[in-house]
C-alpha positions in Angstrom: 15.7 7.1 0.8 12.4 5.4 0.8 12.2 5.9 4.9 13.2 9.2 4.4 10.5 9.8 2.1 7.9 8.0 4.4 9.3 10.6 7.2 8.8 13.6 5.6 5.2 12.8 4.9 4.5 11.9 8.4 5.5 15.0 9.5 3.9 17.0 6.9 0.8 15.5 8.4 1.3 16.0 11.9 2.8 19.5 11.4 -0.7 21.1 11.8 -2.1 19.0 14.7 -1.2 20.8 17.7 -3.7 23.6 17.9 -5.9 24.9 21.2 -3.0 26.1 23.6 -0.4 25.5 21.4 -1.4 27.2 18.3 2.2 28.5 18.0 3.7 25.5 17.5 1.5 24.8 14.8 2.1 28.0 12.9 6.2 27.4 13.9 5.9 23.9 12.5 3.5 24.9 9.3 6.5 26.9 7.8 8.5 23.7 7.7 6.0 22.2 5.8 7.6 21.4 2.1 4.4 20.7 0.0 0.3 20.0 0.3 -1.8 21.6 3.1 -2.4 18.8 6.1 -5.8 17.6 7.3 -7.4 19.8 9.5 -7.8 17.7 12.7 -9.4 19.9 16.2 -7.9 18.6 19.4 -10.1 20.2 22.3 -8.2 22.5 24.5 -7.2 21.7 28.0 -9.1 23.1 31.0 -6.6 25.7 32.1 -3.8 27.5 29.8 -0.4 26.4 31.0 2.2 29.2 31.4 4.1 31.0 29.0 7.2 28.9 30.6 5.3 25.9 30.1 4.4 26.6 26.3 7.8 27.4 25.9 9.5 23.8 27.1 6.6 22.2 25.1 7.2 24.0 22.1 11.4 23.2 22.5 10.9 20.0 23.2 8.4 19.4 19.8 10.9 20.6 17.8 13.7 18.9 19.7 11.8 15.7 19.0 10.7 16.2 15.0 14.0 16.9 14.2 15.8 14.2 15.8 12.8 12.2 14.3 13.8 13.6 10.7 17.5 12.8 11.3 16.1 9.1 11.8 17.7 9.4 15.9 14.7 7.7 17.3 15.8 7.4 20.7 16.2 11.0 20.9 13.1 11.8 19.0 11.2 9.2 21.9 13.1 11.5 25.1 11.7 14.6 23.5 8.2 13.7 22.6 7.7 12.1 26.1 8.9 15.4 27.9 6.6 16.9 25.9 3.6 15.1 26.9 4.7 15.3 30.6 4.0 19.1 30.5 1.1 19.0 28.1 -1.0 15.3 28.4 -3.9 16.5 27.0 -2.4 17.3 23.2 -2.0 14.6 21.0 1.2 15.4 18.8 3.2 13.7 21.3 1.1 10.3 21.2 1.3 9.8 17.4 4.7 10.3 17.5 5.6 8.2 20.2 3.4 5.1 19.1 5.4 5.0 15.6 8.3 5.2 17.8 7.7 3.0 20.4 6.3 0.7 17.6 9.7 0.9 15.6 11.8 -0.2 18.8 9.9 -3.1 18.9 7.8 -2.1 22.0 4.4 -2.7 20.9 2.5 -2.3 24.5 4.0 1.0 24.7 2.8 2.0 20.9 -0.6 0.3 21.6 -1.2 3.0 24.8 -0.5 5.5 22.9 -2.5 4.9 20.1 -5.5 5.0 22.9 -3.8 8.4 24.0 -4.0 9.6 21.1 -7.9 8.9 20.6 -8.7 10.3 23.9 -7.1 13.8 23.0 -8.5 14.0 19.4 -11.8 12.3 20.1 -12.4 12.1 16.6 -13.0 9.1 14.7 -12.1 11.3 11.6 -9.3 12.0 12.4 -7.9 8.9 13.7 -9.1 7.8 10.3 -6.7 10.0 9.1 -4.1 9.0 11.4 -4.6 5.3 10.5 -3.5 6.4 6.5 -0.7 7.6 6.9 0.7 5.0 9.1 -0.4 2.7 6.3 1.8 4.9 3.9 4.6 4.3 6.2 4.1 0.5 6.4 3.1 0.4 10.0 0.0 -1.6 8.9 -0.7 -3.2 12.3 -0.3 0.4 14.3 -2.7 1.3 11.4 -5.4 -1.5 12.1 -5.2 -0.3 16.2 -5.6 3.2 14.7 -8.6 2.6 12.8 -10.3 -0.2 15.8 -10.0 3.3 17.9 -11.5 5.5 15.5 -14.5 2.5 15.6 -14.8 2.8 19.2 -15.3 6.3 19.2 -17.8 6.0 16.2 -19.0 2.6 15.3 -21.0 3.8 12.7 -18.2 5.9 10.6 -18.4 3.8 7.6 -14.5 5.1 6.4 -12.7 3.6 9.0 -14.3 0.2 8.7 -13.7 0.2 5.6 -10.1 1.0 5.5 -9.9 -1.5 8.5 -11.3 -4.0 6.2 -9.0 -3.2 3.5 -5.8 -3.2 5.5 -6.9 -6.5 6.5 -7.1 -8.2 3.3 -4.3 -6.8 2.3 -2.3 -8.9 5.2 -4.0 -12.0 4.4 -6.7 -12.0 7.2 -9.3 -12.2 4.3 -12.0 -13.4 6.7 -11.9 -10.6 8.7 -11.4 -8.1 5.8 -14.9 -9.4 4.4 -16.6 -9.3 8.1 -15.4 -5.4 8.0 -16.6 -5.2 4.5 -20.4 -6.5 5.2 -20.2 -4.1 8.3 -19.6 -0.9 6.5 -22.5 -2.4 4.2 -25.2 -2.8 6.7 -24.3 0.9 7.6 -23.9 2.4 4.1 -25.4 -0.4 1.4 -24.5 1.7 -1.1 -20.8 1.9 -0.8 -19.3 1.2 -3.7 -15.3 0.9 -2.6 -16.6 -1.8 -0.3 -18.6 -3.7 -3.0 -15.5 -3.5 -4.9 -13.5 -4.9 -2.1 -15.8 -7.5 -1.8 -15.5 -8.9 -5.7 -12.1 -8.9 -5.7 -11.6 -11.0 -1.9 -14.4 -13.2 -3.2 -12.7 -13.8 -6.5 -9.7 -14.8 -4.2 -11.9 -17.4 -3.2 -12.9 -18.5 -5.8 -16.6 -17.6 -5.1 -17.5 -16.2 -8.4 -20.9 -15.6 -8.3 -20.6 -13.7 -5.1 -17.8 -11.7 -6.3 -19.9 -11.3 -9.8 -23.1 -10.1 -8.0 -20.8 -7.2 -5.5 -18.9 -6.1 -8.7 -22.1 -5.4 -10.6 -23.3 -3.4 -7.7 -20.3 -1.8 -7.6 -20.2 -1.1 -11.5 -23.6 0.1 -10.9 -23.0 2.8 -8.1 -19.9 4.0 -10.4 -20.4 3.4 -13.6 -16.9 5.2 -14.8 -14.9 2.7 -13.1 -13.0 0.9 -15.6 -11.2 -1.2 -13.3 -14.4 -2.7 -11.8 -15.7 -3.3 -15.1 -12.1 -5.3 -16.5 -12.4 -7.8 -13.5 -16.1 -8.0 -14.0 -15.6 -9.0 -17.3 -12.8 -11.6 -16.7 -15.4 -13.2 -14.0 -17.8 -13.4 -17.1 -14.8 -15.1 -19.0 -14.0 -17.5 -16.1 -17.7 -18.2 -16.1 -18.3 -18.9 -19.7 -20.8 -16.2 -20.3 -18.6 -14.6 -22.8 -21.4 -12.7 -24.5 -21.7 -10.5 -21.4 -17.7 -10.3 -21.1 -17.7 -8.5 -24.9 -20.0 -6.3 -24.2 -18.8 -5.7 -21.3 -15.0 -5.2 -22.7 -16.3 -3.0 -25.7 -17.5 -0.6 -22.9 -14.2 -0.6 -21.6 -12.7 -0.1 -25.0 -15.2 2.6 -25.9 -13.9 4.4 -22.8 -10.4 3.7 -22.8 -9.6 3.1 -26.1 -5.6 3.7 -25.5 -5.7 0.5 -23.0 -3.8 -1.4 -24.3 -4.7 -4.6 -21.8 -8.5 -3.7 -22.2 -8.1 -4.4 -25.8 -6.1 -7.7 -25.2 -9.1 -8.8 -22.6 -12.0 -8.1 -25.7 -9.8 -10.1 -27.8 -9.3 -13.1 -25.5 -13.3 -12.7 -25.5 -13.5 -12.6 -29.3 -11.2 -15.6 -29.7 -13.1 -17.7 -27.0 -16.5 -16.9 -28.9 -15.0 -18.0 -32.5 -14.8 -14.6 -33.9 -11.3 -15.3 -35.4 -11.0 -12.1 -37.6 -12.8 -9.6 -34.5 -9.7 -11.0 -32.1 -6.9 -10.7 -34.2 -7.3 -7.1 -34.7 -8.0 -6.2 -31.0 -4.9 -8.3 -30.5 -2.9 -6.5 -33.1 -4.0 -3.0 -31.5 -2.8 -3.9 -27.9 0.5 -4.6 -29.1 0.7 -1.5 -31.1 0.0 0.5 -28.2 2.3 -1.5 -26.0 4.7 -3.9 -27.7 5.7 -5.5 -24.7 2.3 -7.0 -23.6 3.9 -10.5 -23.9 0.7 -12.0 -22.1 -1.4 -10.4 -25.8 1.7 -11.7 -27.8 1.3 -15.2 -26.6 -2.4 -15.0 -26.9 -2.0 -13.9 -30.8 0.1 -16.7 -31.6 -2.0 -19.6 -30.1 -4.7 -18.1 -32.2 -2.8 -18.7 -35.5 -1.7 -22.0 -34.5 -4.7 -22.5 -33.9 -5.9 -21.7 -37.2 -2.8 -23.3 -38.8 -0.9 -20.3 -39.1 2.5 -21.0 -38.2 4.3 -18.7 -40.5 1.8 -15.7 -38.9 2.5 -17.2 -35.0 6.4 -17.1 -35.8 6.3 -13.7 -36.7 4.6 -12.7 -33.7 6.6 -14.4 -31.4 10.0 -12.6 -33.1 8.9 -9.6 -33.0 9.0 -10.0 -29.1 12.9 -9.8 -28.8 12.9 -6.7 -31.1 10.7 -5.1 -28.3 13.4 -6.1 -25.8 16.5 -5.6 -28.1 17.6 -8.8 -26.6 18.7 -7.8 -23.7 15.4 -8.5 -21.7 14.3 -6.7 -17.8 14.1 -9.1 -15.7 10.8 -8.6 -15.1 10.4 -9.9 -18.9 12.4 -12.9 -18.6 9.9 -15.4 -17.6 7.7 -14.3 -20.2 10.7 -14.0 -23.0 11.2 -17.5 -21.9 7.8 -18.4 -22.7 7.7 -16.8 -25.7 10.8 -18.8 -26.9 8.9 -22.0 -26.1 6.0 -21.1 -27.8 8.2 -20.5 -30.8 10.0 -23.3 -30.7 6.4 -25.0 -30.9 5.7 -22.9 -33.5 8.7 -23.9 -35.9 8.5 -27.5 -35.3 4.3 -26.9 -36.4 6.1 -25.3 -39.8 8.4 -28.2 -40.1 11.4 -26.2 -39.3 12.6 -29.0 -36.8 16.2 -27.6 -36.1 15.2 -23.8 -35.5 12.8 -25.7 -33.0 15.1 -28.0 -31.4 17.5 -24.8 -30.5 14.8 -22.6 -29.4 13.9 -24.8 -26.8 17.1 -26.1 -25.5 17.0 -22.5 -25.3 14.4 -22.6 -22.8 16.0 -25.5 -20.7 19.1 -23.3 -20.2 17.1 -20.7 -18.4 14.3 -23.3 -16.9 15.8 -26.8 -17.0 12.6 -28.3 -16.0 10.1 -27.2 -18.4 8.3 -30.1 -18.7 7.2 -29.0 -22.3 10.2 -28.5 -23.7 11.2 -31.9 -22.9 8.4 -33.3 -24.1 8.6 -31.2 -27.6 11.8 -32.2 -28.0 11.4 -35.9 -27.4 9.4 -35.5 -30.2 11.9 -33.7 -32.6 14.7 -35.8 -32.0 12.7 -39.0 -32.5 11.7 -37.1 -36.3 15.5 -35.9 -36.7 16.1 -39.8 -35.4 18.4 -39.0 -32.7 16.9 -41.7 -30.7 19.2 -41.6 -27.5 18.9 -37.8 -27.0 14.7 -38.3 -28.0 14.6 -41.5 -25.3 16.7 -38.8 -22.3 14.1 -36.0 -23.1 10.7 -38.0 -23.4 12.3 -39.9 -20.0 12.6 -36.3 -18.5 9.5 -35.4 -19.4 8.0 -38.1 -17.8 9.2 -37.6 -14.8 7.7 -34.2 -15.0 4.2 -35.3 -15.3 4.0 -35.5 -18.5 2.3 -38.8 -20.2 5.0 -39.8 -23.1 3.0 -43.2 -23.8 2.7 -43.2 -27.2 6.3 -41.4 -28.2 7.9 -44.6 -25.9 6.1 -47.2 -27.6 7.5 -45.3 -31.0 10.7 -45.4 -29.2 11.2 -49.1 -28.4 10.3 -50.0 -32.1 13.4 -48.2 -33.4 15.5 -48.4 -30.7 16.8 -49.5 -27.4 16.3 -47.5 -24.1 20.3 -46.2 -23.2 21.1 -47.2 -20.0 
């Protein structure tokens, strides 16, 4: 379904392109066409106009070739579009066809020529930018990087195609060439703000905060209104300790989208950081009103009232997380569900409720048997309940985890023997 999708997009695109001497097929091909008005790419005519005859095969064999190409029969759909570009080499339908084709049946020299076909007959580095998109949309993200080094040769100064060069890179993991195509489309256009953008978040990657800091506030500065520029800028602030700058950067952001909920839960990690207790546990309570199933604000609300001795407050939170779910979690929510049972398994034994803590997270070991936490917590509960073997085989476990048990062994050995 999801090829199928990809498909009819691709031909939705390429449905206008053949103009010049084949203007027919374009109009033929345009009534097909089940939704938004294609980019208007010019393909220069040939020198001579072929013969009616001529036009006629060309035409057959285009739509011989799309349909077998919407029907998913690729070899067909490559027979057709090649017979096509032996009457008419100078039109580029043919060559975008066949290098997605040639690409799909693993024959990458093949779709690498016709890529270069296809930027001789358009000659357009707009176009080819164009081209480059949508074979991006169809997951053909190294046909798209040949398709957007073409539309560079033809116009090394068309800032749109670096970029989107750049982008595709980092978006495969070759960040270091993603940022050299990034600093490129800079020196041509400085004030580009998608690539200042691009450049905060690879350099964040990095963990090269000040760089990413100083492209996100020029980003932030060329377009003010984008509130997903200002979130990360702010959480670099966090990261940073300037926390001052990441309120007021946050209440911006809340001022502007004040139905966000994660904006809200990002001031109120801010708040909470700064020691404004009371300022943080209403920004908290606001994001989970608006979405009840931001677990990540959730657990942030209840470390803040454990952290003001609050345990009766931080239980309640936590609860309330497997009303959201009706206790039948997504799995998507399961690792932080889990989490959330830890957290309020910590939470009981901080209200002295050591047995609701003890089954909440053996809880957690049923779904993560190595939660070095858990282990560790209940070490501790059993050696309060004085269940010393089970306390010894947890604090052990934990141990081996990472964790240092020290001081709960040394307890241990006073009161008990180590089972062998």
């Amino acid at each position: 379904m999801h090829g199928e999708r990809r498909s009819r997009l691709t031909i939705r695109l390429w449905s206008g392109l053949a103009i010049g001497t084949v203007t027919a097929l374009a109009l033929i091909l345009l009534q097909k066409r089940p939704h938004q008005e294609p980019p208007a790419l010019e393909v220069q005519a040939p020198a001579t106009e072929p013969s009616a005859a001529t036009l006629d095969d060309f035409l057959s064999h285009i739509r011989a070739g799309t349909s077998a190409y919407r029907d998913h029969r690729y070899g067909d759909a490559v027979q057709a579009f090649e017979a096509a570009r032996a009457l008419q080499p100078t039109e580029s339908l043919p060559y975008r066809y066949l290098a997605e084709l040639y690409w799909r049946e693993g024959k990458p020299q093949q779709a690498a020529q016709a890529v270069r076909s296809l930027a001789s007959t358009l000659s357009d580095a707009y176009a080819l930018d164009q081209v480059g998109r949508f074979y991006e949309e169809a997951e053909l993200r190294d046909l798209a990087i040949q398709t957007y080094q073409e539309a560079i040769r033809l116009d090394p100064r068309f800032p749109s195609a670096r970029y989107n060069l750049g982008r595709t890179y980092l978006e495969t993991g070759d960040v270091g060439r993603g940022i050299a195509e990034m600093h490129a489309v800079l020196d041509l256009h400085p004030d580009f703000p998608q690539a200042h953008q691009a450049l905060g978040m690879a350099y964040t990657e990095q963990g090269r905060f000040a760089e990413a800091i100083a492209h996100l506030e020029r980003a932030l500065a060329l377009q003010p209104g984008s509130m997903v520029v200002r979130n990360h800028l702010g959480r670099l602030y966090m990261a940073q300790g300037r926390l001052e700058e990441a309120i007021q950067t946050f209440r911006i952001l809340v001022d502007h989208a004040p139905n966000v909920a994660e904006a809200r839960h990002n001031l109120a990690v801010a708040y909470a950081r700064q020691g404004l207790q009371d300022l943080a546990i209403d920004q908290f309570t606001e994001a989970l009103r608006l979405r009840p199933d931001l677990h990540a604000a959730r657990l942030d609300l209840a470390t803040l009232f454990l952290e003001m001795g609050r345990a009766g407050d931080a239980i309640a939170v936590l609860q309330a997380a497997f009303f959201v779910a009706g206790g039948k979690p997504e799995p998507d929510d399961a690792s932080d569900l889990t989490e959330i049972r830890y957290r309020l398994g910590v939470a009981y034994a901080r209200a002295g409720r050591w047995q609701q803590a003890i089954q909440e997270l053996q809880a957690v070991l049923q779904v993560e048997p190595t939660h070095a936490g858990a282990h560790a917590h209940l070490g501790h509960l059993y050696y309060q309940t004085r269940q010393f073997a089970q306390a010894w085989r947890h604090a052990r476990r934990a141990e081996s985890l990472g964790l240092s048990m020290g001081d709960l062994l040394v307890a241990l050995r006073q009161v008990s023997v180590e089972p062998q």
